[in-house]
ZATI-350158 format. One record per residue (C-alpha): residue in three letters; x, y, z. Coordinates in nm, 3 decimals, padded with zeros to 5 digits. Layout:
ALA	X	Y	Z
...
// end
This chain:
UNK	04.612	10.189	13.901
UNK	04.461	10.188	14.241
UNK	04.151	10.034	14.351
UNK	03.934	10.355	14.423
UNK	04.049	10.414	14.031
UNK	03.932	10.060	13.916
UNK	03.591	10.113	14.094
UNK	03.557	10.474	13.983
UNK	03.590	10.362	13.621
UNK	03.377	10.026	13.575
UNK	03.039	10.151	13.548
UNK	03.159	10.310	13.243
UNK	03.271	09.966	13.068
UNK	02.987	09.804	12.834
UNK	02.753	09.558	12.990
UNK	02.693	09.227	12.841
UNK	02.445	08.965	12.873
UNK	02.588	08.630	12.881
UNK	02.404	08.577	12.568
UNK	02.492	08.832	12.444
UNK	02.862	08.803	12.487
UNK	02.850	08.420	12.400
UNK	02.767	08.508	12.017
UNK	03.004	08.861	11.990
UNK	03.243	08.583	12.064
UNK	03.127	08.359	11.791
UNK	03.108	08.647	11.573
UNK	03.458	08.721	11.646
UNK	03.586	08.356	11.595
UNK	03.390	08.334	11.267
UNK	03.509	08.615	11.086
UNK	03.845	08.554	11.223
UNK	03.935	08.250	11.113
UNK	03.678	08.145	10.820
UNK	03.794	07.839	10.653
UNK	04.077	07.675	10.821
UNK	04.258	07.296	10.728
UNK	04.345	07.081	11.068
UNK	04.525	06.768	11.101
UNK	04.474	06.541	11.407
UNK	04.358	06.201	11.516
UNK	04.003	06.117	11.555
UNK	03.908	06.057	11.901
UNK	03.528	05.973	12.079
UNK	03.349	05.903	11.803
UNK	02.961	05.954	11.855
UNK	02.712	05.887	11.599
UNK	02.350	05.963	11.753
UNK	02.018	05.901	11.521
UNK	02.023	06.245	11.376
UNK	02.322	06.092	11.149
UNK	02.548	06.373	11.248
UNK	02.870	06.275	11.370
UNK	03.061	06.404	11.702
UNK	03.437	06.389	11.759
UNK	03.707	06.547	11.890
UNK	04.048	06.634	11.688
UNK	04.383	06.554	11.885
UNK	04.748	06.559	11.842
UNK	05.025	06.491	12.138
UNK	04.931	06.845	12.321
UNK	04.573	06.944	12.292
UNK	04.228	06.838	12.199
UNK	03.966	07.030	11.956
UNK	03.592	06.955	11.972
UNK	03.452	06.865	11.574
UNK	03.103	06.813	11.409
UNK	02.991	06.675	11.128
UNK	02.659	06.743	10.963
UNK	02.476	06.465	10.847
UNK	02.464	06.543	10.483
UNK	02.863	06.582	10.493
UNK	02.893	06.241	10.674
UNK	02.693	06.078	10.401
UNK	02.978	06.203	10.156
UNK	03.246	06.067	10.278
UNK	03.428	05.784	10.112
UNK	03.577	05.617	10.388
UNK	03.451	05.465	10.730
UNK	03.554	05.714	11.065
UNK	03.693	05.533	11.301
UNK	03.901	05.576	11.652
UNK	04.293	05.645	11.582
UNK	04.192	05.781	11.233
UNK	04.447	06.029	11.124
UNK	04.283	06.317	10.915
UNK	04.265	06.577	10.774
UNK	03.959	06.824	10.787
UNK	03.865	07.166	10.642
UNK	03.584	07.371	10.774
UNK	03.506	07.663	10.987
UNK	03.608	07.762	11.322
UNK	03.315	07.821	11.553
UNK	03.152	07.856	11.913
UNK	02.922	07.639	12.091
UNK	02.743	07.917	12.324
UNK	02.516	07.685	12.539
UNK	02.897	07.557	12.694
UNK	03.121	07.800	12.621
UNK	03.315	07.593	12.371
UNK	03.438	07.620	12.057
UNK	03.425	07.314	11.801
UNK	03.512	07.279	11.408
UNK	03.261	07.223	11.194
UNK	03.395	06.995	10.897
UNK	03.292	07.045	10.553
UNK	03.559	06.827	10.432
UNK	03.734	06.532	10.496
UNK	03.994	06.356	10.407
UNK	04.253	06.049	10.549
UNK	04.585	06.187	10.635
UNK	04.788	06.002	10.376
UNK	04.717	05.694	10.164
UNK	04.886	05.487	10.479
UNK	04.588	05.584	10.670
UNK	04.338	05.425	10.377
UNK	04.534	05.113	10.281
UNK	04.521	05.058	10.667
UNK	04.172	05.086	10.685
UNK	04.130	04.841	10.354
UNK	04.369	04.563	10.494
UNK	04.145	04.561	10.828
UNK	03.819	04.556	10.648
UNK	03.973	04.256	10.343
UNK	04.074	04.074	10.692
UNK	03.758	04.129	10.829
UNK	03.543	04.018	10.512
UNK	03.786	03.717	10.458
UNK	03.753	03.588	10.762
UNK	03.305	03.568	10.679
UNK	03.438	03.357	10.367
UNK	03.360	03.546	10.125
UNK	03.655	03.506	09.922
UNK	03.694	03.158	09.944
UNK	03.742	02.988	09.613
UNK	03.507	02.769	09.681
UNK	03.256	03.032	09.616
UNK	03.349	03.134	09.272
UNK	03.157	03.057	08.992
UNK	03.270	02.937	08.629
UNK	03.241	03.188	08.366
UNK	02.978	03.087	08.096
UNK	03.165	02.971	07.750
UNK	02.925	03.184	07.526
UNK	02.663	03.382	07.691
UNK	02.376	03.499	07.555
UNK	02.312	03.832	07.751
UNK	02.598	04.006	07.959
UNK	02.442	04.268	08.208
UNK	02.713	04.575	08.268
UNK	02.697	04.788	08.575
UNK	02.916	05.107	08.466
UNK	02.880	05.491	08.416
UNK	02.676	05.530	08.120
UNK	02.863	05.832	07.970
UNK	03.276	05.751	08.009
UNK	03.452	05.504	07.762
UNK	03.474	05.180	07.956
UNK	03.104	05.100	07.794
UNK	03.245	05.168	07.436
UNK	03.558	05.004	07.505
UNK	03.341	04.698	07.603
UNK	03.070	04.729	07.326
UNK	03.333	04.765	07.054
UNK	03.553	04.459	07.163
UNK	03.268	04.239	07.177
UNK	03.205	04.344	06.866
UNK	03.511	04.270	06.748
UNK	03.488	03.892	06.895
UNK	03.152	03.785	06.930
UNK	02.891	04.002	06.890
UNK	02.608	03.940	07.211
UNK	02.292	04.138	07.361
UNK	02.447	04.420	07.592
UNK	02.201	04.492	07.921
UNK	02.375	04.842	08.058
UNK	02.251	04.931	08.445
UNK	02.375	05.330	08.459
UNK	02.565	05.399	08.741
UNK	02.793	05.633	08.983
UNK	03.122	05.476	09.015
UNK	03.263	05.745	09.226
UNK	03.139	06.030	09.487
UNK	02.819	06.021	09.699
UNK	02.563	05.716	09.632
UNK	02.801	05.517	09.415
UNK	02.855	05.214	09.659
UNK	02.491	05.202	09.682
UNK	02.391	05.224	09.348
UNK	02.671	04.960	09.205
UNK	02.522	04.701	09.501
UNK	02.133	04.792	09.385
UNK	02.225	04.693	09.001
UNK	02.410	04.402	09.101
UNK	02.122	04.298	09.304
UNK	01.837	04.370	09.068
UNK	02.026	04.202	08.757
UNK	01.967	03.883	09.011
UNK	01.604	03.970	09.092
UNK	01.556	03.976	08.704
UNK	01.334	03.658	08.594
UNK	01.496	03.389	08.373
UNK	01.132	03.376	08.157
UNK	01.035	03.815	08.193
UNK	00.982	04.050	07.936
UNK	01.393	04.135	07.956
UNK	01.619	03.865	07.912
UNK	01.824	03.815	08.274
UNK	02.196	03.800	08.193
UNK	02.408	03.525	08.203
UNK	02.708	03.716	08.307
UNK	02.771	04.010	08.490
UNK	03.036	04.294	08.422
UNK	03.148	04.549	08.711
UNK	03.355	04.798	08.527
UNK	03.542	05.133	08.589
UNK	03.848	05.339	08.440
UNK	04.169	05.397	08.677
UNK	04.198	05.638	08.920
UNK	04.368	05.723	09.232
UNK	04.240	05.457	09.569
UNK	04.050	05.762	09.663
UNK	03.830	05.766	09.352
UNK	03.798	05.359	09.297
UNK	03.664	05.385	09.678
UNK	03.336	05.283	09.628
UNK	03.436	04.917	09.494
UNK	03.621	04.885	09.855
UNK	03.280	04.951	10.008
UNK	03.136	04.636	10.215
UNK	02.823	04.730	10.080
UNK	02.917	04.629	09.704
UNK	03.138	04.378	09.818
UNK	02.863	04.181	09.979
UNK	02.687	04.172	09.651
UNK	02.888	04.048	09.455
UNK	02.974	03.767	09.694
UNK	02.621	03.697	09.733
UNK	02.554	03.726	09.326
UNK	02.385	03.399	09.138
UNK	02.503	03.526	08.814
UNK	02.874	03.471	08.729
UNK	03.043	03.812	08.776
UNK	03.370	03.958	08.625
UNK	03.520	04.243	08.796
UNK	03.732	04.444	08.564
UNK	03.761	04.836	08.860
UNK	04.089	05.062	08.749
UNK	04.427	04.918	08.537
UNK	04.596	04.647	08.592
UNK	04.788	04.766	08.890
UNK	04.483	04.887	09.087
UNK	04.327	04.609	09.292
UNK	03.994	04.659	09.499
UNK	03.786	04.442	09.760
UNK	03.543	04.339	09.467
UNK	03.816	04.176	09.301
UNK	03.911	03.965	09.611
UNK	03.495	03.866	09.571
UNK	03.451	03.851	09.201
UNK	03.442	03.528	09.029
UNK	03.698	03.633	08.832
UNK	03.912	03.940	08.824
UNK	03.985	04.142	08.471
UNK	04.263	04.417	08.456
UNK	04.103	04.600	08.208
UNK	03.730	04.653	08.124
UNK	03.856	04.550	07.764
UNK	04.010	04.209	07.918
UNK	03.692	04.173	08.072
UNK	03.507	04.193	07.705
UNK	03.785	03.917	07.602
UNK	03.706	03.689	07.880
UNK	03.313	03.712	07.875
UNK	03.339	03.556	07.507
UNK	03.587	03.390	07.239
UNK	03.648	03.475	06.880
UNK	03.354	03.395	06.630
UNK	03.626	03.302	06.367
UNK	03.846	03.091	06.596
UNK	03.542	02.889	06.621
UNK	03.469	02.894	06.283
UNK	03.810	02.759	06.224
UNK	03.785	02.492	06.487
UNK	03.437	02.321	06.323
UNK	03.531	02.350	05.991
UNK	03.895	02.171	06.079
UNK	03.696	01.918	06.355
UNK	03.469	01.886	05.985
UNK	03.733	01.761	05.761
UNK	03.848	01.561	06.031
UNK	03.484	01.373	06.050
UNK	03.486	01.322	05.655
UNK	03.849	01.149	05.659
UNK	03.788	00.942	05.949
UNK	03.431	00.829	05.808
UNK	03.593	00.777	05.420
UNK	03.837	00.578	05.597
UNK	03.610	00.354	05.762
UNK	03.404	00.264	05.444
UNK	03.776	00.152	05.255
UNK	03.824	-00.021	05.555
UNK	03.472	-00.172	05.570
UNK	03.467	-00.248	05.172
UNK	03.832	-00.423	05.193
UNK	03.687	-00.642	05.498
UNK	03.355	-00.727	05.289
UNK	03.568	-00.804	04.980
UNK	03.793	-00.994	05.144
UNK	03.493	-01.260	05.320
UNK	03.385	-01.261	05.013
UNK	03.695	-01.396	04.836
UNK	03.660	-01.675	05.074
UNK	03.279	-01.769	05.069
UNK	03.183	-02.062	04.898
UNK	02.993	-02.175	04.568
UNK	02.602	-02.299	04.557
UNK	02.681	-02.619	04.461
UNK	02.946	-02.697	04.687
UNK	02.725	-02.630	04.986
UNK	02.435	-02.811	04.866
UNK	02.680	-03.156	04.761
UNK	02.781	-03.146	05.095
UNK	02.452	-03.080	05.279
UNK	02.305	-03.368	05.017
UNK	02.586	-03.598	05.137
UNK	02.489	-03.577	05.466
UNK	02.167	-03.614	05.405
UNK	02.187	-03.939	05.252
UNK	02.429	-04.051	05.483
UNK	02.168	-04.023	05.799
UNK	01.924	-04.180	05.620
UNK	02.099	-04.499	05.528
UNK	02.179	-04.519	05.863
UNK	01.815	-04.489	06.012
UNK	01.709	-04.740	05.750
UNK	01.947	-04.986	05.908
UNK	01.863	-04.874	06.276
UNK	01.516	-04.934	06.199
UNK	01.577	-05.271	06.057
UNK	01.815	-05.366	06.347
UNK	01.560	-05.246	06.597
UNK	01.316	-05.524	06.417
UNK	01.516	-05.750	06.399
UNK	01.606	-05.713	06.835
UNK	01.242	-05.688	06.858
UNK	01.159	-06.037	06.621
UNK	01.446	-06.229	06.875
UNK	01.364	-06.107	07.166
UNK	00.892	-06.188	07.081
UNK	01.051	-06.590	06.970
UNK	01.246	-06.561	07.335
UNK	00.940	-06.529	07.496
UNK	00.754	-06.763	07.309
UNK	00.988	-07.032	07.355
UNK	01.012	-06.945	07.732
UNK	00.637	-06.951	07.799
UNK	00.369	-07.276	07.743
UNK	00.159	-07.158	07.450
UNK	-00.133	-07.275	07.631
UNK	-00.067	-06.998	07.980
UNK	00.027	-06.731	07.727
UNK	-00.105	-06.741	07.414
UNK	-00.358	-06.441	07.471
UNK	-00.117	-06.214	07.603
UNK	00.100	-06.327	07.332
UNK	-00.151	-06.252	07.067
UNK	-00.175	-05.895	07.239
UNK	00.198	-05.842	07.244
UNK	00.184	-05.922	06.872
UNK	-00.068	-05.692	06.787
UNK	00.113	-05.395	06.981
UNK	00.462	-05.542	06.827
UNK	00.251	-05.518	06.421
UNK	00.099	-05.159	06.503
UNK	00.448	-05.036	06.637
UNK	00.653	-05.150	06.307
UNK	00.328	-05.029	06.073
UNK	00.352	-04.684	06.256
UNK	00.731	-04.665	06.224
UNK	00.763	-04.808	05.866
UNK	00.518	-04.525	05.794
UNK	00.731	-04.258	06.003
UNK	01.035	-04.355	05.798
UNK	00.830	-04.380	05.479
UNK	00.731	-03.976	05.530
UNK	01.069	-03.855	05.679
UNK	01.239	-04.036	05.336
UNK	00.942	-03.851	05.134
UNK	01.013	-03.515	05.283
UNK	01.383	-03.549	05.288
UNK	01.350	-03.658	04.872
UNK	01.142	-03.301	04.810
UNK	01.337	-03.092	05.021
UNK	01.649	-03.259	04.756
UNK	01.513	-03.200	04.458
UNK	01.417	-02.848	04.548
UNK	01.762	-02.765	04.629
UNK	01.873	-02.957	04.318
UNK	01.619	-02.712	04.112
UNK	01.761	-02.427	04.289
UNK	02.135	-02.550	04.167
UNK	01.988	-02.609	03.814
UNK	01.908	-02.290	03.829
UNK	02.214	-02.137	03.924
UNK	02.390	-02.321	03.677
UNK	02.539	-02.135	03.378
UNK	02.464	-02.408	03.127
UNK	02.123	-02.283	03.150
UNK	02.226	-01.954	02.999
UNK	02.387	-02.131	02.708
UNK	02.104	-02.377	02.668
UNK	01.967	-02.051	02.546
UNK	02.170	-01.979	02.254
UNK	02.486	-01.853	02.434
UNK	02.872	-01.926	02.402
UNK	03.111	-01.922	02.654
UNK	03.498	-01.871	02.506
UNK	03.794	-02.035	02.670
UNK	04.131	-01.996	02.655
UNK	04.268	-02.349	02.501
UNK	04.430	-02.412	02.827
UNK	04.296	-02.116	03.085
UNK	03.961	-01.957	03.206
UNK	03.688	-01.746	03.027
UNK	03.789	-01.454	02.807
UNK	03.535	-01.145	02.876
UNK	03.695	-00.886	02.653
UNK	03.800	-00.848	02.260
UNK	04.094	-00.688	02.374
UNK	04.178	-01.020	02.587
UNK	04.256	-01.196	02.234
UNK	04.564	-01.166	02.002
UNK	04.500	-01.266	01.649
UNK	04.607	-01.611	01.579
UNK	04.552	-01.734	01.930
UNK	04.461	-02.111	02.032
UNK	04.058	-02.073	02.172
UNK	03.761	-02.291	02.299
UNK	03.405	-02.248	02.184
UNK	03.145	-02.437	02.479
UNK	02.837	-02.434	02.367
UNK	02.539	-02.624	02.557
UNK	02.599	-02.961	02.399
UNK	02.971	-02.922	02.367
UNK	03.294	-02.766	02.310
UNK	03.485	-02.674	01.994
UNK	03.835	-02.527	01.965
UNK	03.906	-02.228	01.691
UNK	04.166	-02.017	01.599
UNK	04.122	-01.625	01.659
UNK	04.113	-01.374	01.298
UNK	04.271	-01.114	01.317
UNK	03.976	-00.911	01.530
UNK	03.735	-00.763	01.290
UNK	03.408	-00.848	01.248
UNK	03.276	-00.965	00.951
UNK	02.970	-01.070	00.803
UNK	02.887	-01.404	00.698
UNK	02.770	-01.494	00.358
UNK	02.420	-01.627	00.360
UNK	02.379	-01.995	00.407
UNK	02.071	-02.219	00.274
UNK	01.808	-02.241	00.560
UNK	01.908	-02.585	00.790
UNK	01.659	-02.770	00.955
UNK	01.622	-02.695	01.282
UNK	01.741	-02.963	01.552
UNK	01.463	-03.116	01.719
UNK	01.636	-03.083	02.044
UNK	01.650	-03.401	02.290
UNK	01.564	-03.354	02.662
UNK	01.917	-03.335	02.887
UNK	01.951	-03.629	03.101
UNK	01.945	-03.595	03.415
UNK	02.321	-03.618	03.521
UNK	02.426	-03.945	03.762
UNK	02.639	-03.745	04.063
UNK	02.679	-04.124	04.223
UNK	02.445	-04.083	04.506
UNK	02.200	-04.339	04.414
UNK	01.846	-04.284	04.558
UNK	01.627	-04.419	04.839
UNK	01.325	-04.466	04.640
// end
């Protein structure tokens, strides 16, 4: 076509604003595309205070401008980051005020579960490095606590599955703090009941716990997410209650656990470990019971065979008191002849110095001398007068004491005491054979008999004898003679 044709045909062409061509364009993009799924790398990452989030999608060739709306970006259940490989659905549209089209993401998602187990190494790193893993941190988990505080979803089965097995083991008082535990808001409502179970008062209305639970079922790493969050990490690091973190099955492992004060499997293990079985320790005191009764049964035989055995060895009244009489009399007898020996040093020694001195220089002082010399031996004769008195009642009480003591008294009163001819006391009819050799003491002698054959029989009646008019005992010579 030649240029006069070109000219002669442009005025019929549509005019367009530039407005008005920017959004037919936008229109057209729009409707073309819709909803479309792009995987790239995430590349200058803005984040201005509207909360919206600016980036641009890349791969090896080209470069796509994205947004992200600030209720989307609050969604999202990992951190963006630079390098970030994604994947994110959303529509396909035009920016007019430069010409540009962007993709605005709806949904996002890392590209692979490389992409989020890179991002949780970097972030465990990262947290580890603060210290707040360090074992030095960890608390010990109570023995029997009286309130356990759980911070799980109110409506799923890891609350029954807790309830029952403590049930099962030790029945306690159950505090449950509803929660998320996946999706939008669940980091920040697990942290918030982790912190207010702490700001709880030991002495308010609501008993605080005195161990925490964190629990959750299993899932995929996308869905336990929200226990990887720094957020809920940071308080459980920084909780004053012992905490037990029992997130997913066995196999799943999240950033809590790493921070937890001790790290259950299961939300049932976690039951097991906050208390022990009732009947274990039923079994325990009533075993650590019986072992208190033996031990203390044992220690009164031993005690009784120790007192029976001193006993065995102790000896009688009267031997004690014969030997502490002994004594006695042997100290006096020999102050009685000290005190006569000092006299008689004293009697030489007053004629020494008379002979020595004229009687005509000394006799006054002599006279003095004698005096002193008379009062001295009055005063001592008198000292040894009272200590014989007091040593001679002090005797004869202990010799009343012995009297009394003595089982001659008891027969004095009408009593017998039977001997074997040749061997001690007989105490029992059942001692004696019939026939058998026996002596009869009675308080003013002894008589031997012959044993019946065991019966008793009566005696025939007897005329009435005069009664004995009974002499006083004498008083029995032991050969210890007597001061007095």
């Amino acid at each position: 076509m030649s240029d006069s044709e070109n000219s002669s045909t442009a005025p019929n062409a549509p005019e367009y604003s530039v407005t008005e061509l920017s959004f037919a364009l936008k229109r057209t993009v729009e409707d073309t595309f819709g909803y479309v799924r792009v995987r790239g790398e995430i590349s200058g990452l803005a984040r201005p205070r509207s909360g919206h989030v600016y980036f641009a999608l890349k791969d090896d060739k080209s470069v796509m401008d994205s947004v992200c709306w600030k209720g989307i970006a609050g969604r999202l259940r990992f951190d963006l980051e630079d390098g970030l490989e994604v994947i994110c659905t959303g529509k396909l549209s035009t920016y007019p005020q430069r010409s540009k089209y962007q993709l605005v993401v709806e949904r996002m998602e890392p590209a692979g579960i490389g992409a989020l187990l890179a991002q949780l190494e970097e972030r465990r790193k990262r947290l580890a490095a603060e210290g707040l893993f360090d074992e030095s941190r960890k608390q010990p988990i109570p023995y029997l606590p009286k309130v356990i505080g759980v911070v799980t979803s109110p409506t799923g089965a890891v609350i029954r599955d807790i309830l029952h097995r403590l049930r099962d083991r030790f029945p306690r008082q159950v505090l449950l703090w509803p929660v998320l535990v996946q999706g939008e808001g669940a980091a920040s409502q697990v942290a918030a009941a982790i912190e207010g179970f702490n700001r709880m008062p030991a002495d308010g209305p609501t008993p605080r716990p005195d161990l925490l639970i964190v629990a959750r079922g299993g899932g995929s790493i996308e869905d336990l997410w929200s226990f990887n969050e720094e957020i809920v990490v940071r308080a459980v690091a920084a909780s004053e209650i012992p905490l037990i973190s029992a997130v997913g099955h066995e196999t799943d492992t999240t950033l809590i656990d790493h921070a937890s004060d001790r790290r259950a499997p299961t939300p049932t293990a976690a039951a097991e470990m906050a208390v022990p079985v009732r009947a274990d320790l039923a079994s325990s005191l009533r075993n650590l019971e019986d072992r208190q009764t033996t031990a203390v049964r044992r220690l009164l035989e031993n005690r009784k065979r120790e007192i029976e055995g001193l006993s065995r060895g102790l000896r009688g009244p009267r031997e004690l008191l014969s030997l502490a009489s002994q004594r006695y009399d042997d100290i006096g007898d020999r102050l009685y002849r000290s005190m006569l020996a000092l006299r008689n040093v004293r009697d030489q020694k007053l004629a020494t110095l008379n002979a020595a001195f004229r009687p005509n220089l000394l006799q006054q002082d002599i006279g003095r001398q004698e005096d002193r010399l008379n009062d001295l031996s009055t005063q001592l004769s008198r000292a040894f007068q009272q200590r014989i008195t007091d040593g001679t009642n002090r005797l004869a009480l202990q010799s009343k004491l012995l009297e009394s003591l003595s089982y001659q008294n008891v027969l004095e009163r009408g009593f017998a005491l039977v001997h074997e001819r040749e061997g001690g006391p007989l105490t029992r009819v059942a001692d004696i054979h019939p026939g058998q050799a026996i002596t009869v003491e009675f308080y003013d002698g002894r008589a031997d008999a012959t044993f019946g054959n065991g019966k008793t029989t009566t005696p025939p009646p007897a005329a009435t004898a005069p009664k004995k008019v009974r002499q006083k005992k004498k008083a029995k010579d032991d050969g210890q003679g007597t001061l007095l």
